[in-house]
N, C-alpha and C positions, 0 to 999 in steps of 0.2 A: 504494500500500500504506500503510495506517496506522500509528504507532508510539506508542509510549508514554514521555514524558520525567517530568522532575522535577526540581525544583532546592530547597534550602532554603537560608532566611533567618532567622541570628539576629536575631532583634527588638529584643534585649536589648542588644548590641552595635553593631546597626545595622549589619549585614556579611554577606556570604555563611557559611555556616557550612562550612569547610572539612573535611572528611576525618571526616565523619558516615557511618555503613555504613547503608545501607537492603538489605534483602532485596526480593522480590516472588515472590508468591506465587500459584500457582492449585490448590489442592489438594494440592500439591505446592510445594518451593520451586524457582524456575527461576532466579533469581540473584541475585547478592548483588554490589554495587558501593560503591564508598566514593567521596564527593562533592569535585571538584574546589577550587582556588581559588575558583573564581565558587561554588562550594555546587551543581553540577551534577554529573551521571553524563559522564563523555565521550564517551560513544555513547550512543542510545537505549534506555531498561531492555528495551525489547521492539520488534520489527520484523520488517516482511516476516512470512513463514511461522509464525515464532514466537507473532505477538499476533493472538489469535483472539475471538470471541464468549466470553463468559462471564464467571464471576465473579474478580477478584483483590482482593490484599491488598499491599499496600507496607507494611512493617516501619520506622519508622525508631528510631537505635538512639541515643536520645535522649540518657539517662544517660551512654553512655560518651562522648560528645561534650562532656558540661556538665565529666563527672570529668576532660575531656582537657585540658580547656582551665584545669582547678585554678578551680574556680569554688567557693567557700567555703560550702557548701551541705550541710545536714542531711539523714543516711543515714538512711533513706529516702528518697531525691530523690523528689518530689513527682511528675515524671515519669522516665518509666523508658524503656521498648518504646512506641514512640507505631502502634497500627497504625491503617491507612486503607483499609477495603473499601468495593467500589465495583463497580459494572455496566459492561461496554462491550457495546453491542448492536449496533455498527456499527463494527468492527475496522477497516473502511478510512480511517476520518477518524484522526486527531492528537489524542493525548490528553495532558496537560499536567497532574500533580497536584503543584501546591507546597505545599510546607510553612512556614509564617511562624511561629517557633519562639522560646519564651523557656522562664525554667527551672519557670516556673507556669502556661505554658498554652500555650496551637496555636491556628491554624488552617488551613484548605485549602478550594479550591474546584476546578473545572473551570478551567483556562487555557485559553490558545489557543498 
């Protein structure tokens, strides 16, 4: 059965980014978890039965992570809601979407 992880990386800090909320999404929201020490979920966002074919969306809740951590930073934070939609056409493989995170930009790819 295939699943879906995630971990984020302050860039900025050079650190896993601790206690960041991501949602995930398919039309609907299916859950909402907030990122370990390591900047990980502790269980899979999605698995088994749950992670199917189609389209989602991972949320992450950028802002309040930059404002947690008292980051000296002009409101309007530059980023806010960071979201990342994405296709799975083959639910049974391992899907891996990180997030490498500062307070002025992202990235992400496919992991393994």
């Amino acid at each position: 059965m295939g699943k879906l992880t995630t971990h984020v990386l302050d860039t900025a800090l050079g650190k896993p980014a601790a206690g960041l909320r991501i949602e995930v999404w398919n039309d609907q929201l299916l859950k909402t978890v907030v990122t370990n020490a390591d900047g990980r979920a502790d269980a899979p966002l999605l698995e088994g039965a749950a992670f199917t074919n189609g389209q989602y969306e991972l949320r992450f809740f950028a802002g309040d992570y930059l404002r947690m951590l008292g980051s000296n930073l002009a409101e309007p934070l530059f980023l806010d809601v960071i979201p990342i939609r994405f296709g799975i056409a083959e639910a049974s493989q391992h899907f891996h979407v990180p997030l490498l995170l500062s307070p002025f930009g992202y990235s992400t790819y496919r992991g393994s």
